[in-house]
N, C-alpha and C positions, 0 to 999 in steps of 0.2 A: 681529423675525423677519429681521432684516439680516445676522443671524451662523449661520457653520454650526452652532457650539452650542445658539441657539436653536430650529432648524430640528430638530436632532437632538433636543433636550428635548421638541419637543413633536409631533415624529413617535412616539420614543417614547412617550410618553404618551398620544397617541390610542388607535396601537395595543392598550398596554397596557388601554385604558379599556375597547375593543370587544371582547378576550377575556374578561374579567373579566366583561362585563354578559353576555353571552352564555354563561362557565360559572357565572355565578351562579344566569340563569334558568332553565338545567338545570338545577341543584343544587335549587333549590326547586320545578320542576315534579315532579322522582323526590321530592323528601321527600313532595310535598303528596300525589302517587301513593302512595307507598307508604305514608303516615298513615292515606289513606282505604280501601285494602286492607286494614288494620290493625284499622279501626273496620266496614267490611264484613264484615271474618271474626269480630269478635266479635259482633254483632247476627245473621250466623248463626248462631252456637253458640248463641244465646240462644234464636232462635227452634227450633233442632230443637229441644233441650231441652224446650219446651212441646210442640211437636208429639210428641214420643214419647211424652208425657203421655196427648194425647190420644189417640194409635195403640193404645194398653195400657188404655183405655175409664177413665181420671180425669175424671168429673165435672168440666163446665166451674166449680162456683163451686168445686170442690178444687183445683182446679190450684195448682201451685208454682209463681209467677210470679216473675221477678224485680224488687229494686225497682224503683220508678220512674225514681228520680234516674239512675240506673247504665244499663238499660234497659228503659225505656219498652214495654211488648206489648200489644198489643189483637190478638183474635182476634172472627174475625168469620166467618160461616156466606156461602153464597154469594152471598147476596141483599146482603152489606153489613152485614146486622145484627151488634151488637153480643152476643159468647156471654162475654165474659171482657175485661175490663183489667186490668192492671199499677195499685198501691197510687198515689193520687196522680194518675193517670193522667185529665187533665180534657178534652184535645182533641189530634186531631193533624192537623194541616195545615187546622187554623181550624175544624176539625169540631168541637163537643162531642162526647166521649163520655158517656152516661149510665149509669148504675149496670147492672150487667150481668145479666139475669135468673137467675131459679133454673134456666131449662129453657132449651130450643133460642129460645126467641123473646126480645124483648125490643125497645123503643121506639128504642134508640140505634142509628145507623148509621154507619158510616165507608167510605169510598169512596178508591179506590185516587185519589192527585193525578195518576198516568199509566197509561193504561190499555194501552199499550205493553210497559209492563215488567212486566206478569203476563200470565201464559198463559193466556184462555177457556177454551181448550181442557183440561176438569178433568177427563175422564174419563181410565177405563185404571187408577183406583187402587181398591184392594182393602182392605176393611176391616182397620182393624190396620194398613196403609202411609202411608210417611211420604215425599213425594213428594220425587225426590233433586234437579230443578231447584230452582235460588235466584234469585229477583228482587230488583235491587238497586234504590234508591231514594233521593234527598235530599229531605228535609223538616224539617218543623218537628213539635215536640211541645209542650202545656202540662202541665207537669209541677207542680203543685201550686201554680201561679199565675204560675211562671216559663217562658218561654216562650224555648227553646233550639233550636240546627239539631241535627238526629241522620243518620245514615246508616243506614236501615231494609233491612230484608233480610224478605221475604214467601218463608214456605215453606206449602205444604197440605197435610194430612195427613187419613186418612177411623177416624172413631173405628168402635168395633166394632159400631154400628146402620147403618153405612154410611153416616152424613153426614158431609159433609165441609166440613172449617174452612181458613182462611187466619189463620195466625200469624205478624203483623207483629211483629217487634221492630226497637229503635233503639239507637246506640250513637254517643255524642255526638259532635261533632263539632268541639267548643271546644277538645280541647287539641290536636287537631290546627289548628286555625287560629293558635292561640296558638304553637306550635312555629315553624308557616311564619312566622308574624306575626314572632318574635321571629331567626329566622335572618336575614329581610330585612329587620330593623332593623342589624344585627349587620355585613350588607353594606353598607348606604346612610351607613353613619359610618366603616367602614372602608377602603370603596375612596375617597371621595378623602385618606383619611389614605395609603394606600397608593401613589395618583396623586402627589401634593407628593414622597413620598421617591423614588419614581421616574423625574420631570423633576430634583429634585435631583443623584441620582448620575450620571444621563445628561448633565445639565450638568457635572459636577465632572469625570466620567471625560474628556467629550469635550473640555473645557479642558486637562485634562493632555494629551491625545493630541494636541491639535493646536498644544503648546507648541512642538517644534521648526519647525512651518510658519512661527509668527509668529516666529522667529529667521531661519529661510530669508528670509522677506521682506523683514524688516530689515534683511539685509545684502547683498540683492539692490537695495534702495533706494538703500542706500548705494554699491553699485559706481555705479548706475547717476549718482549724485549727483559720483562724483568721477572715473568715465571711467577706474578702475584697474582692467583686465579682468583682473591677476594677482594679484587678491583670490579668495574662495572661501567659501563658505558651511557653515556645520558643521555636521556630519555626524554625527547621533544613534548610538548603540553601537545600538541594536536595529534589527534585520536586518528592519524591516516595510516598510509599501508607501510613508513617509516618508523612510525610509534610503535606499529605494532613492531616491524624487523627489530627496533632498539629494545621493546619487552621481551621478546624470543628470544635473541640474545644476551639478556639477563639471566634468563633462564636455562640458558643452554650451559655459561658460564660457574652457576649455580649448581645444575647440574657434573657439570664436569668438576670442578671444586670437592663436592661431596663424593665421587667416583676417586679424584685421584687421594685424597683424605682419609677413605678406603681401604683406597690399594696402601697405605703406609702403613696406617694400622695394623691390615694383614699383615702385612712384610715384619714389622715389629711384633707380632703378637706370636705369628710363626719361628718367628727366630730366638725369640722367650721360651715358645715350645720345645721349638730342638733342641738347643740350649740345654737343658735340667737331663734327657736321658742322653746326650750325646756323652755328656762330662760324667756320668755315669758309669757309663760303659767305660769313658776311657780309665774311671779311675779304678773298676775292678781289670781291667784290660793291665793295668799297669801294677797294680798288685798283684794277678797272677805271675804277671812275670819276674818280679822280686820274690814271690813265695806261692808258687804253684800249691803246696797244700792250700793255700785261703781262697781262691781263687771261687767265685759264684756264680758256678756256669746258669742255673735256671738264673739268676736275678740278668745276668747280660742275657740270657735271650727273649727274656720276657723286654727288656730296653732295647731289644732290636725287630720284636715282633713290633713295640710300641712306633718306632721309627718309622717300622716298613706301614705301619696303618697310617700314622702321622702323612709321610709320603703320599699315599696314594689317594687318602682327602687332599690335600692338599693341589694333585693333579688333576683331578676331580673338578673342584672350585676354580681353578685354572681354566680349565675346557671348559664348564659351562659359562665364567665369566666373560670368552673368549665369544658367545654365542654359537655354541656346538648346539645341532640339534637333534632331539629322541631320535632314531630310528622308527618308519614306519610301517609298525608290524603290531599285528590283533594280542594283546593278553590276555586271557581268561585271568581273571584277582583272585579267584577261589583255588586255582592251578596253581598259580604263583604263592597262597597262602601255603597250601600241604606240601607243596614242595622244600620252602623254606622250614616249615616245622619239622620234616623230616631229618632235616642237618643241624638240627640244634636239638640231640638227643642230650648234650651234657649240659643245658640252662640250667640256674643255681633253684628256679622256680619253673612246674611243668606249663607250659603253655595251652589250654584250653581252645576252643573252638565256638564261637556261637552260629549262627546263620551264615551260609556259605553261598550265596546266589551267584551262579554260573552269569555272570557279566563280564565282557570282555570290554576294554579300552586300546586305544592305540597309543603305542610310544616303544620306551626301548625294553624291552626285557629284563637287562641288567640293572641298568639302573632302579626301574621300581623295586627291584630286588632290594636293590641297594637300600631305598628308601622302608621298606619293610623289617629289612634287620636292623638299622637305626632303631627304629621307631622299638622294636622291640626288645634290644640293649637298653632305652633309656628306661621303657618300663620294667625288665630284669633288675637296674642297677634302683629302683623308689619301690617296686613292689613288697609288700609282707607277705602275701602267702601266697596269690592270686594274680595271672595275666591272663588276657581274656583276647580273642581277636575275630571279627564281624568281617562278613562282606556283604551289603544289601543295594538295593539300586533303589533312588529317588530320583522318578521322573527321569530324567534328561543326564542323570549323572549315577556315576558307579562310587558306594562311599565306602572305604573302609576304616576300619572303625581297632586302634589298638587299646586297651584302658588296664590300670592296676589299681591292686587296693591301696598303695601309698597316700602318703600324706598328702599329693597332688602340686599343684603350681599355683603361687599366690593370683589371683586378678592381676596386680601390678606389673608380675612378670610375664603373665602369658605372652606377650611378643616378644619382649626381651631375649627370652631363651632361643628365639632363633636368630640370635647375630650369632656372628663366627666367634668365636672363643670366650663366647660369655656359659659361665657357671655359676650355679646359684650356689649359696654359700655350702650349704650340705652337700654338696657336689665337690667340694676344691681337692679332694683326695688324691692321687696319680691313681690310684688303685679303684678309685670308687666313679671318678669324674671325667676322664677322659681327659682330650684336647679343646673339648666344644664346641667342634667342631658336626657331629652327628646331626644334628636337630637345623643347624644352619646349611648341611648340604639339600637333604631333605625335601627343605622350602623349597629350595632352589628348584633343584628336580621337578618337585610338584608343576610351580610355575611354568616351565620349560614346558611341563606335558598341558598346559591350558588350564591348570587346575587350584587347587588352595589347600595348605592345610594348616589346622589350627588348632588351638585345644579346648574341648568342652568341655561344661561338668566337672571342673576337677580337676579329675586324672584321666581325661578320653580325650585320646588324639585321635583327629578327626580328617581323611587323608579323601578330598573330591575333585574327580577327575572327569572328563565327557567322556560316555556312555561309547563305544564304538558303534554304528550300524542303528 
């Protein structure tokens, strides 16, 4: 039971077992019904028969009975006594019957086995009537020594002196027993012949269907064995819920490919970064100490502010790539605008103000900060004379809006500029360009807060985030 095939063989198979015994017992309860309706209605027939005999004034030893073997009649007056039997006819339900008299009386008695199933109540019938209630009955008869079950049917009928008789007749019950007998042998050899080919094909079919899984896993094994994430697993022609598992798994592959592709990049591109002010520093580090007059204390600590900002993008990028999320808390954008212009009284170009609309968003405080002094470094470091900065709501979103007079960002670059450590070639300065990181955290951020931002027009970066409330 350790395999889904298993699992499926013999789920099916229960099931199958539990319909089968449940439409089987149906099947035999309506046969065994309708056998015994069958042998009901004919011990009826057998008894009017006699009773119209009687109704039309037939002398009880006249009567035309029928055999024995076939069915069995004793007629009996109301007292029980025996007025008439059936040829053969030796006892019924352990009763002897004795030889039946010439007239109304006679030594032999027979007595109903349930006294439920005939009516006392005899009166109401008119000489010459043949009473149209039928009582139905299982019993036994000995029928010429043999002694067999019959399904009896009691009718009463009042002959022309105005007595009245109860004419039992039987109608056997063996081959109805024999019918049911022999359908549910017919079952008990066939359902588990029917059970075995049904965990069969539920085995066969479910091993074929889940043939491309075990290729999927194998060569999921196998990437996993050799670390080559531009492998890829194949992908069955049939469009079912496997095709699809085999195309998500392409994808997911793809995806993780381009994530860990990534993360190398970064890793290499960051360590190209460190790299230039680390060896910087050490080598004025180490000049000082050879010859303290040369010694450039502003140049090493402008290479260790550059370090410490390097660092904390980088921690930055880290935490959100880790899926850190904003904190959920209200900012007013026009609050967060003059607050930051306030702390950037020494910009190399003054920073301006256009429309300030009192909108608040939800996220982290710090970080939109964060994204706001980027945004406003990149346009200090391309501006000629003019930085400009908006807050306006459209609809459903709060947009703020940074722009300079600069030369702007070619079309081709406008996304470009936001990967991690890409600079556009006016930009490749230490002094003028940064790490490249600015514009690529940014994004990020924005994203994180449900939002976009991208650049318009130009030189208008364009920062939309949902509206809070």
């Amino acid at each position: 039971m350790g395999s889904v095939r298993a699992r499926a063989a013999a789920g099916a198979t229960v099931v199958v077992a539990l319909a089968l015994i449940a439409a089987g017992t149906a099947v035999l309860l309506v046969l065994r019904g309708n056998l015994q309706g069958q042998a009901g209605l004919q011990a009826e027939v057998a008894a009017r028969e006699v009773a119209a005999q009687i109704a039309t004034g037939t002398a009880y030893p006249k009567l035309d009975l029928p055999d024995g073997e076939d069915h069995p009649v004793v007629v009996t007056d109301e007292d029980g006594r025996v007025l008439a039997a059936g040829e053969d006819v030796r006892a019924v339900d352990g009763r002897p019957v004795k030889g039946p008299p010439a007239g109304n009386g006679g030594a032999g008695s027979v007595r109903s086995g349930d006294d439920d199933d005939e009516d006392d109540d005899r009166g109401g019938l008119r000489p010459g009537e043949v009473d149209e209630d039928v009582h139905h009955r299982d019993g036994t008869a000995d029928v010429d020594g043999a002694v067999a079950a019959y399904r009896f049917a009691a009718v009463e009928a009042e002959d022309g002196r105005g007595e009245k008789a109860v004419v039992r007749a039987g109608s056997a019950l063996a081959p109805e027993r024999a019918a049911v007998g022999s359908v549910r042998t017919a079952m008990l050899i066939g359902l588990p012949l029917l059970l075995v080919v049904v965990a069969g094909v539920t085995w066969l079919v479910t091993r074929r269907a889940l043939r491309p899984v075990e290729g999927i896993r194998s060569e999921m094994a196998a990437i996993t064995a050799s670390t080559d994430l531009s492998r890829r697993v194949p992908v069955p022609s049939s469009r079912d819920e496997i095709g699809r598992l085999a195309r998500t798994t392409n994808e997911t592959l793809a995806a993780l490919e381009t994530s860990v592709e990534r993360q190398r990049r970064f890793v290499a591109d960051a360590s190209h970064e460190l790299r230039s002010p680390i060896a910087s520093l050490r080598t004025q580090l180490e000049v000082g100490v050879a010859h303290p007059e040369l010694l450039d204390v502003p140049g090493a600590v402008a290479d260790t502010v550059r370090l410490q900002r390097l660092a904390a993008d980088l921690l930055l990028l880290a935490r959100l790539d880790a899926g850190e999320r904003p904190a959920a808390a209200r900012v007013d954008l026009a609050a967060l605008v003059r607050e930051e212009l306030s702390q950037r009284a020494g910009d190399r170009i003054p920073v301006s103000t256009g429309e300030l609309a009192g909108v608040e968003v939800a996220g982290s405080r710090g970080q939109l900060g964060r994204v706001l002094g980027n945004l406003l470094d990149n346009a200090q470091r391309h501006a000629t004379g003019e930085v400009r900065v908006a807050v306006v709501r459209a609809g459903e979103w709060a947009v703020l809006r940074v722009e300079d007079d600069g030369p702007g960002v070619p079309e081709a670059d406008r996304e470009r500029i936001f990967e991690r450590f890409v600079r556009l070639d006016d930009a490749r300065a230490r002094d003028d360009g940064g790490a490249g990181l600015g514009l690529a955290i940014a994004r990020d951020v924005a994203v994180r807060h449900g939002g976009t931002l991208a650049v318009r027009d130009r030189a208008v970066f364009e920062l939309r985030l949902p509206a809070a409330g």
